[in-house]
Steps between C-alpha positions, in 0.01 A plus 500: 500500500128489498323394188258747430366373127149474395539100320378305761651148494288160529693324775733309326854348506787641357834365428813730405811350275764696529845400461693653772384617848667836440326572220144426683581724769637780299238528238177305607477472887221746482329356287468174658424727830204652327363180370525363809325813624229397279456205649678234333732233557827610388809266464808544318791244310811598430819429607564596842861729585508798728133636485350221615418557882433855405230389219346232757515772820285699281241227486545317159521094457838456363528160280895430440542430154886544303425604139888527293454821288806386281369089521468354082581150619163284370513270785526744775295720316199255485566414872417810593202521292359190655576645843272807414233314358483265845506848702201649323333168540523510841444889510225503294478882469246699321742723397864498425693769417841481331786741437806540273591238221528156678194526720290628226594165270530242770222656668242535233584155369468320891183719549360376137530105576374560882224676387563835669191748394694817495818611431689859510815496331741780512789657340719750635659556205656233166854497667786275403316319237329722301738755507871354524684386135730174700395216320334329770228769537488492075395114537272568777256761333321322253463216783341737723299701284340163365454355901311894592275432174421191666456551851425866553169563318291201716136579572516658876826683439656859502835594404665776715756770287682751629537721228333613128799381326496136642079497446611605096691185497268267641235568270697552149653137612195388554606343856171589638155667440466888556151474761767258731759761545535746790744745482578605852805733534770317761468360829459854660634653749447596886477937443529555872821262560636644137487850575687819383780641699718768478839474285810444721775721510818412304577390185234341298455168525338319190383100553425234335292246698426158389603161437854472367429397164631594142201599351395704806767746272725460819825536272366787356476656763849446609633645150252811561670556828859490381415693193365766754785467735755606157267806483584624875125427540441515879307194629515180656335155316338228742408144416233412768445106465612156469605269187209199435673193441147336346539765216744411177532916471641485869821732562782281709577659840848551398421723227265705744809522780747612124289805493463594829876449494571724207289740685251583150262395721394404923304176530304491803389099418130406619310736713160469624431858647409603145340840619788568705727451209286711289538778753887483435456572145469778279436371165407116406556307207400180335630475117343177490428273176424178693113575409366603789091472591541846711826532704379519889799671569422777292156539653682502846689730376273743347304467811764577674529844325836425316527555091592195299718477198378157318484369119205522269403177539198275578435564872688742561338758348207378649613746787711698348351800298793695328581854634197480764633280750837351355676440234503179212821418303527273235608109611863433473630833461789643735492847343154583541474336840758721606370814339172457687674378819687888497211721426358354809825493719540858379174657556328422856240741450358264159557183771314622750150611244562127327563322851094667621334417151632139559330460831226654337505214262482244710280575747237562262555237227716204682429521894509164643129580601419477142708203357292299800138636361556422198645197556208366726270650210697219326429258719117628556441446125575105517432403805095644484484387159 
C-alpha cells in the first residue's frame, strides 16, 4: 500500500506495543508500512508466534517481548514492567504507540518514567473488563478507570477510540480530556482484497467469524440455529475461528466439536483466507456483547458485499445501519436473532440490495486508506508540535 496522506512526518522513531504478532499483522501492518513510507524508523514489541517472519519479510524491526494477557501475579507483573521500561531506554523512541488494554497501561506508565515525548494509545473496543459481570472484571474496573485517569491524559498524548459510544464513556468518566481523543473508526480494511462476489449456489450459508468467545454471542448463535432448524428453516450455520485460551470468556474446544457433533452448527476452526470464506457465505452474523471498538470482521464482510445480522450495541452499529445494509437485534436474545436471521435467509433479493450498500459503507467511511490518514494525521499532530 502506498501512503498517499498530506501530514508529513518529521523523521522520527516509532515503536509499536502490541501484544500478539497476529494481531499486528492483521490490523496494523499497514500502518507501520506507511510510516515507514514516511520515512521513519519503525520497530515493533510484542510477543512473537506465527507472524513473525512474515511481519519482518515485510521490512519491520521485530523486538520479542511475551506480555500474559491473563498475568495479575504482582511479582511477575512488575517484572515485566521493568523489562519495558529497560527496552524503551535503550529504544529511546520519539513515539510509541500502544494498543488494547495491557500495552496502553504498561506502556504509558514505561513511556512516562523513560521520558517518552509522545504517546498514541488505542482502544479497539472496552472488552472483557468493562463489559463482562465475573467478579474478576467487577474488581478490575474501578482499578483501571483510576490507572487511565492517571496515565492517559499526559501532555504529548492522544487517545485512539473506535467508536462514539466508547468516546461517551471516556469523557463522562472523566478518564481523559475531550481535545486528546481521536475517534478513528477500526483498523480498516484492504477494499480490493475484500471485495464483493457473487452468492454461491446452494443452500444459504450464514457465519459467524471470530474468536471463540462467550461474549462474541457465540451460544446465541447456536440456540438461533436450532430454533431455526425446529422451523424447517433451510440453512446451514458456520463457526469460522479458533477458541483464545488468554481470554476468561474463552469457549473449550470440546464444546465447539459438541456442536458440530449435534450438527446445530459446522465449525470450520481458524481460517486465514478470510475473503475466501466470505465468498462461501450468504449472510454473516456477529450477536456480539463483548464490547467491541468496530468488529473487522464485519467490515470484511460488508466489503465483501455480504449483509450482516449483529446486536445494537457499541461497535457494532458503528457499521451496521438497520434496514440499509443489515440488520441489529437486541444482545442476548435468541428470538429476535432468529427472526432477523429468516427474513434474510428467506428473501435473497433484500440480501443482495443490503450486501452493495455495505460495500458502499465501507469503502467510503472505513477503507483501510482512510484509517492510515487519519491515523498519521494523529501522529502529524504530535510529532510537529
Amino acid at each position: 500500500m502506498t501512503y498517499s496522506g498530506q501530514h508529513d512526518l518529521p523523521p522520527a522513531k516509532i515503536l509499536y506495543f502490541i501484544t500478539e504478532d497476529w494481531y499486528f499483522y492483521s490490523h496494523r501492518l499497514p500502518l507501520a508500512l506507511a510510516a515507514r513510507e514516511a520515512g521513519c524508523d519503525v520497530a515493533l514489541v510484542t510477543h512473537v508466534n506465527r507472524h513473525g517472519e512474515a511481519i519482518q519479510r515485510s521490512g519491520i524491526r521485530l523486538i520479542p517481548f511475551d506480555l500474559s494477557r491473563r498475568g495479575v501475579n504482582l511479582i511477575s507483573e512488575s517484572a515485566t514492567l521493568a523489562r519495558l521500561v529497560a527496552l524503551y531506554r535503550t529504544e529511546k523512541p520519539d513515539l510509541v504507540h500502544h494498543v488494547a488494554m495491557k500495552p496502553v497501561l504498561y506502556g504509558s506508565l514505561a513511556a512516562r518514567l523513560t521520558g517518552v515525548p509522545h504517546v498514541v494509545n488505542a482502544l479497539a473496543g472496552l472488552g472483557y473488563v468493562f463489559t463482562s459481570g465475573q467478579l474478576k472484571a467487577r474488581i478490575l474496573r474501578p482499578v483501571i478507570g483510576g490507572a487511565f485517569r492517571m496515565i492517559l491524559g499526559g501532555r504529548g498524548s492522544r487517545l485512539i477510540l473506535q467508536n462514539q459510544d466508547d468516546q461517551a464513556l471516556f469523557i463522562r468518566k472523566r478518564f481523559i480530556q475531550t481535545e486528546r481523543i481521536a475517534l478513528i473508526k477500526g483498523s480498516g480494511v484492504d477494499t480490493t482484497v475484500f471485495s464483493p462476489t457473487p452468492e454461491p449456489p446452494g443452500t444459504p450459508v450464514v457465519m459467524l467469524a471470530s474468536r471463540m468467545l462467550w461474549d462474541k454471542g457465540v451460544k446465541e448463535f447456536v440456540d438461533a440455529a436450532r430454533l431455526l432448524k425446529t422451523r424447517g428453516v433451510e440453512a446451514r450455520f458456520i463457526l469460522v475461528g479458533d477458541t483464545d485460551r488468554h481470554n476468561p470468556c474463552a469457549i473449550p474446544q470440546e464444546q465447539l466439536k459438541a456442536w458440530h457433533t449435534e450438527g446445530a452448527v459446522e465449525w470450520w476452526g481458524y481460517r486465514k483466507d478470510m475473503s475466501a470464506v466470505f465468498a462461501e457465505s450468504h449472510i454473516v452474523c456477529l450477536p456480539s456483547f463483548y464490547g467491541e471498538g468496530v468488529p473487522k470482521v464485519l467490515i470484511e464482510a460488508a466489503a465483501c458485499g455480504r449483509p450482516i445480522v449483529t446486536t445494537d450495541a457499541p461497535g457494532c452499529r458503528e457499521i451496521v445501519k438497520d434496514g440499509v445494509n443489515g440488520l441489529l437485534v437486541p444482545v442476548r436474545t435468541v428470538a429476535e436473532l432468529a427472526h432477523a436471521v429468516q427474513r434474510l435467509v428467506e428473501h435473497p433479493g433484500v440480501r443482495r440490495t443490503m450486501g452493495m450498500k455495505g460495500r458502499e459503507l465501507v469503502v467510503n467511511e472505513f477503507s483501510e486508506q482512510r484509517v492510515v490518514a487519519d491515523t498519521m494525521a494523529v501522529y502529524a499532530s504530535l510529532l510537529n508540535s
